[in-house]
N, C-alpha and C positions, 0 to 999 in steps of 0.2 A: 528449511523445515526438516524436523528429525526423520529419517525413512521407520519405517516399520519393524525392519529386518534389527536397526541401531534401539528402538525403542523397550525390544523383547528382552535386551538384557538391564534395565534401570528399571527394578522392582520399589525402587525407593519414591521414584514418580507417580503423584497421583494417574490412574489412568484416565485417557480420556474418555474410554466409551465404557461405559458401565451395564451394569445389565439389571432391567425392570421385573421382575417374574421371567417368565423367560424369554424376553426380548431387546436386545441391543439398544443404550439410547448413549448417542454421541452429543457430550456436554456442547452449550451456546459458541462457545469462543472455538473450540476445535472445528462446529458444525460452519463457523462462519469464514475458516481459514479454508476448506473444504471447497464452499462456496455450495453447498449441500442447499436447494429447494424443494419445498413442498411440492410432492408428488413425482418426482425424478427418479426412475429405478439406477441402481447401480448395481456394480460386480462385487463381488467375494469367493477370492480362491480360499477353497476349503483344503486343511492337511491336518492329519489327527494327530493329538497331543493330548496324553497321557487318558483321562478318561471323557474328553470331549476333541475339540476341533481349536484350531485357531483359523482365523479369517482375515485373510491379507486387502484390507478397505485402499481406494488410493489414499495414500499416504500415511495411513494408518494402521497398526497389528490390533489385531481383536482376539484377546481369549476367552473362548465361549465353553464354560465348564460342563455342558449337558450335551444330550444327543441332538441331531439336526433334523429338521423336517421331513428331509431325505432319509435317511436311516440309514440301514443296511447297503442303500443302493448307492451312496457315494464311494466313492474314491479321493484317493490326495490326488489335488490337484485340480476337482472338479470344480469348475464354476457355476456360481448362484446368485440369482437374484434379492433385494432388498428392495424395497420401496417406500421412500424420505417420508417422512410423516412428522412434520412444522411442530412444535408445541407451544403453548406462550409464553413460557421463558425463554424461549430462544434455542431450546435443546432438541434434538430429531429421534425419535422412534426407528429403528429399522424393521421393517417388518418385513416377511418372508413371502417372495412371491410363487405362487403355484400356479403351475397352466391350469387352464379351466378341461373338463373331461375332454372337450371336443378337441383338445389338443393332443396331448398325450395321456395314457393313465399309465404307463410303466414305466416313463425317463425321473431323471433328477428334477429340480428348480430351472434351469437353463441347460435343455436338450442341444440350443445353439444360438446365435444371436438372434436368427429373424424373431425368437420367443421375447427379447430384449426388446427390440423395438414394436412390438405389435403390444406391449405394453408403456410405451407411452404417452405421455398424455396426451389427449388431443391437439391443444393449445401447443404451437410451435414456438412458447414462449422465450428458447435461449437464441432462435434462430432469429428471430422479430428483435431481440433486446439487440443480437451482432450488428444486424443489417441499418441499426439505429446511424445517420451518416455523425454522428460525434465516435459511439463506440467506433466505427471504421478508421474514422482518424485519430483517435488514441492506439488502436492497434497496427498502424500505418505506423505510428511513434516507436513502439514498441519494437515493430520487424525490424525498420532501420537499425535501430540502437542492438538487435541480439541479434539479427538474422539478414543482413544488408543484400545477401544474395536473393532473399525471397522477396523481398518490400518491393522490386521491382514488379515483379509479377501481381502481387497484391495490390501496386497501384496502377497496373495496366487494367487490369477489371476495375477498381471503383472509375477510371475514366469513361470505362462504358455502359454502366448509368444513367439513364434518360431523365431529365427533369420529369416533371408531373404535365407541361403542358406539352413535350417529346412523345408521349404517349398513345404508340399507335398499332393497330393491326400487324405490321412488322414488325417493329418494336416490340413487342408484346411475343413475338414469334424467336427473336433476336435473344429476351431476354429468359425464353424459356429454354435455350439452347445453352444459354451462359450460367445459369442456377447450379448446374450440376444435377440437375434431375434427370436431363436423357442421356447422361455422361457417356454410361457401360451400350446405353442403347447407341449410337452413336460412334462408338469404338468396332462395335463389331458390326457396324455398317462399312467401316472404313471412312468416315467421315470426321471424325474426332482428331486428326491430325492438326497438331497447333493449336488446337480451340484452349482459349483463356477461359475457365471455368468457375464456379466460386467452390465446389467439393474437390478438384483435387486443388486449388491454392488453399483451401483450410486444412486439407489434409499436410499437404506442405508444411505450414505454419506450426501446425501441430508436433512436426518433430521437428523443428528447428525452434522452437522455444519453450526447449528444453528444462531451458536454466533459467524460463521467464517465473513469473508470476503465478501462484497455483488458480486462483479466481482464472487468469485467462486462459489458459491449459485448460480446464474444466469448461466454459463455455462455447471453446472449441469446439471440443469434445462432443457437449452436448448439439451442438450447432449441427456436426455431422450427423449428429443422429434422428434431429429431426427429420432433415433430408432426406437419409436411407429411410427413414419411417414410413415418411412419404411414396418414397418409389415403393416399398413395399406395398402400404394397400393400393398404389395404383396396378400394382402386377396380381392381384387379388380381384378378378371380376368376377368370381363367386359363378353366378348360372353365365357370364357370360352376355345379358342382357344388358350391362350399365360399364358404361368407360368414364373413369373417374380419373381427377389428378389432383394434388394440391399443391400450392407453394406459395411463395412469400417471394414480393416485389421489391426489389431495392430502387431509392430515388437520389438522386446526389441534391435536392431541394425538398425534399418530405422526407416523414417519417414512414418506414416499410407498409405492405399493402399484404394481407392474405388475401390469397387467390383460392376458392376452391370451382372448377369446371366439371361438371356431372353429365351424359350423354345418355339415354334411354331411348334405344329401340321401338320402335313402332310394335306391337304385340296386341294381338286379339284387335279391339277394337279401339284402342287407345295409340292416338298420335304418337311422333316423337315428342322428345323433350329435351332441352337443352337447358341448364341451369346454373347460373353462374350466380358466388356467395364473394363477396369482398367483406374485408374487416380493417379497419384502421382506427388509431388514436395518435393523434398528436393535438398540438396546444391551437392550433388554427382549428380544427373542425371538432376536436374533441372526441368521443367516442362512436364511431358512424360503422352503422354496416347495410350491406345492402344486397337484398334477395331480388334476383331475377329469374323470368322462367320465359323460356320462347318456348310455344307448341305449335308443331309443324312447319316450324321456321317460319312463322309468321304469324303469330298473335302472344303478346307480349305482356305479361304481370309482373308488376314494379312494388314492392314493400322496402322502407326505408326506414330504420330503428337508427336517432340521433338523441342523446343523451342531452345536448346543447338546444334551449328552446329557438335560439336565434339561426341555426343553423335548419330547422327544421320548417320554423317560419321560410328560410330562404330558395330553400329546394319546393315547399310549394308554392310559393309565388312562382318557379321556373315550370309548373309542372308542363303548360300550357307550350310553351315553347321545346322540350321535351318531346311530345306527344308529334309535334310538325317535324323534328328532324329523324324522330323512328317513320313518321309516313313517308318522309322522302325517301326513306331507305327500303320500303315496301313492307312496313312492319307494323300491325295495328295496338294500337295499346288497347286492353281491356279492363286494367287493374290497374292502377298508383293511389297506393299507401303511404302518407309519412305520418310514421308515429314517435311523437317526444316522450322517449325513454329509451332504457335500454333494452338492447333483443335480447326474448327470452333463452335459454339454455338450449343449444342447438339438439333436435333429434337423429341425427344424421349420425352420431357416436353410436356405434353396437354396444347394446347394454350389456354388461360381464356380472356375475352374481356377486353380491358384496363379499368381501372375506371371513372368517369364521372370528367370529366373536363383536362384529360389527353392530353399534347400537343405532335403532332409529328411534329418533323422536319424537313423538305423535301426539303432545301436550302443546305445540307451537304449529 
């Protein structure tokens, strides 16, 4: 693929990203060499040129003829955010991302990365699509063939993997040590010595294939970023009253599992609460997620949102046997819900005010 830097001087070439009023749209076929998705923010180094900016995209030069949203306050060289916006032919919108007041009101578009990741999307969908055990062994193919020194390391983690019915209290403890989620936490315990991780073998990956493919370069990429997303809002407990985590389960016999785990303090007169959310889809269960909530570590509400009516029929026929293996464990159930369809839109996302020029629609 052509670099940016090689692009700036072939004025005879159509370009690829054009500009709509005044915002950036990057044509179908360059957005899909890109590997650009809906709702994905990305970088752009700004440096001025002549009486606007050009904007150095991966893999692309963008000549932006106007002033930038930043103004006055940029410099060459600063970085800014965009956020991918899908269209139906195929082509992407760049739109410009702004922190909300409560972040800053004086800095640029991107003060520093945590503003990067605290903007994306909730769904850890590039992290979910890697952990897929086909995408692993394509990318397993890949390291061999550009990178033979990392593939080792690469296949020392998918070996530690638990099947789906592997699945245990350890495990589970094993496996949140191996994600790369308590990586940094873990180093400066002194404990992180040796540890086969999945954040720094992606980070590995990341520069030794180099010379791979831009789709998996960008997946990567993005893959890391879910991660750090993650640790960030877990390093985020706000008042201090809730311990949150989230991540994504790899299985070497399933398709990956979201994990989100929520912890709530005993306060005033209201128990603790302990609350665990799983999400999965593969072609055996279909779309299944599953709300649970302990209060006081001992009384148990079960909701089950399955899209497959057979899958749902089946977990309540179990619900009864369920109910006897939580009593042996000294846990009462109060609540089990299975409902055939999908779970509605999680509220657990902090609402951010929509962008400036955002339409709703109130006819549908």
């Amino acid at each position: 693929m052509i670099t940016g830097a090689e692009t700036a001087s072939l004025t005879a070439r159509p370009s690829a990203i054009y500009l709509e009023g005044r915002l950036p749209v990057v044509v179908a076929a360059v957005a899909r060499e890109l590997g650009l998705r809906d709702g994905q923010v990305i970088e752009a180094k700004a440096r001025p040129q002549g009486a606007g900016w050009s904007l150095q995209l991966p893999g692309q030069m963008l000549q932006w003829p106007h002033e930038l949203p930043a103004g006055g306050r940029l410099a060459s060289g600063d970085t800014l955010l965009f956020r991918v916006q899908l269209q139906a032919d195929g082509s992407v919108v760049l739109r410009p991302v702004s922190p909300s007041p409560s972040e800053t009101a004086s800095t640029p578009l991107l003060p520093d990365r945590s503003l990067q990741l605290t903007h994306r999307p909730p769904d850890p969908a590039a992290l979910t699509q890697l952990l897929q055990p086909a995408s692993l062994d394509q990318l397993l193919l890949q390291a061999r063939a550009l990178a033979p020194e990392l593939a080792a390391g690469l296949q020392m983690w998918m070996r530690l993997r638990p099947s789906m019915a592997q699945l245990t209290p350890a495990r589970l403890q094993q496996l949140l040590m191996q994600g790369g989620w308590m990586t940094e936490a873990l180093l400066a315990q002194g404990q992180g010595a040796g540890l086969v991780d999945l954040k720094s073998t992606l980070r590995g990956l990341l520069r030794g294939l180099a010379q791979g493919a831009s789709e998996t370069r960008v997946l990567l990429q993005d893959a890391l970023d879910d991660i750090e997303a993650r640790q960030l809002q877990a390093s985020d407990t706000g008042s201090g009253k809730e311990w949150a985590i989230s991540m994504v389960l790899p299985f070497v016999d399933a398709s990956p599992v979201q994990v989100r785990m929520a912890w709530q303090r005993p306060q005033d007169d209201a128990p603790s609460r302990f609350t665990l959310q799983l999400h999965t889809t593969s072609a055996e269960l279909g779309d299944l997620w599953l709300h649970s909530q302990i209060s006081d570590l001992s009384e148990v509400e079960l909701v089950m949102w399955a899209d497959r009516e057979d899958v749902a029929q089946r977990a309540q026929s179990r619900s009864a046997s369920l109910a006897e293996e939580l009593d042996s464990a000294g846990l009462h159930m109060t609540r089990l819900q299975v409902i055939h369809g999908r779970r509605p839109e999680s509220t657990d996302t902090p609402w951010r005010p929509p962008a400036s020029g955002t339409v709703v629609d109130v006819a549908t």
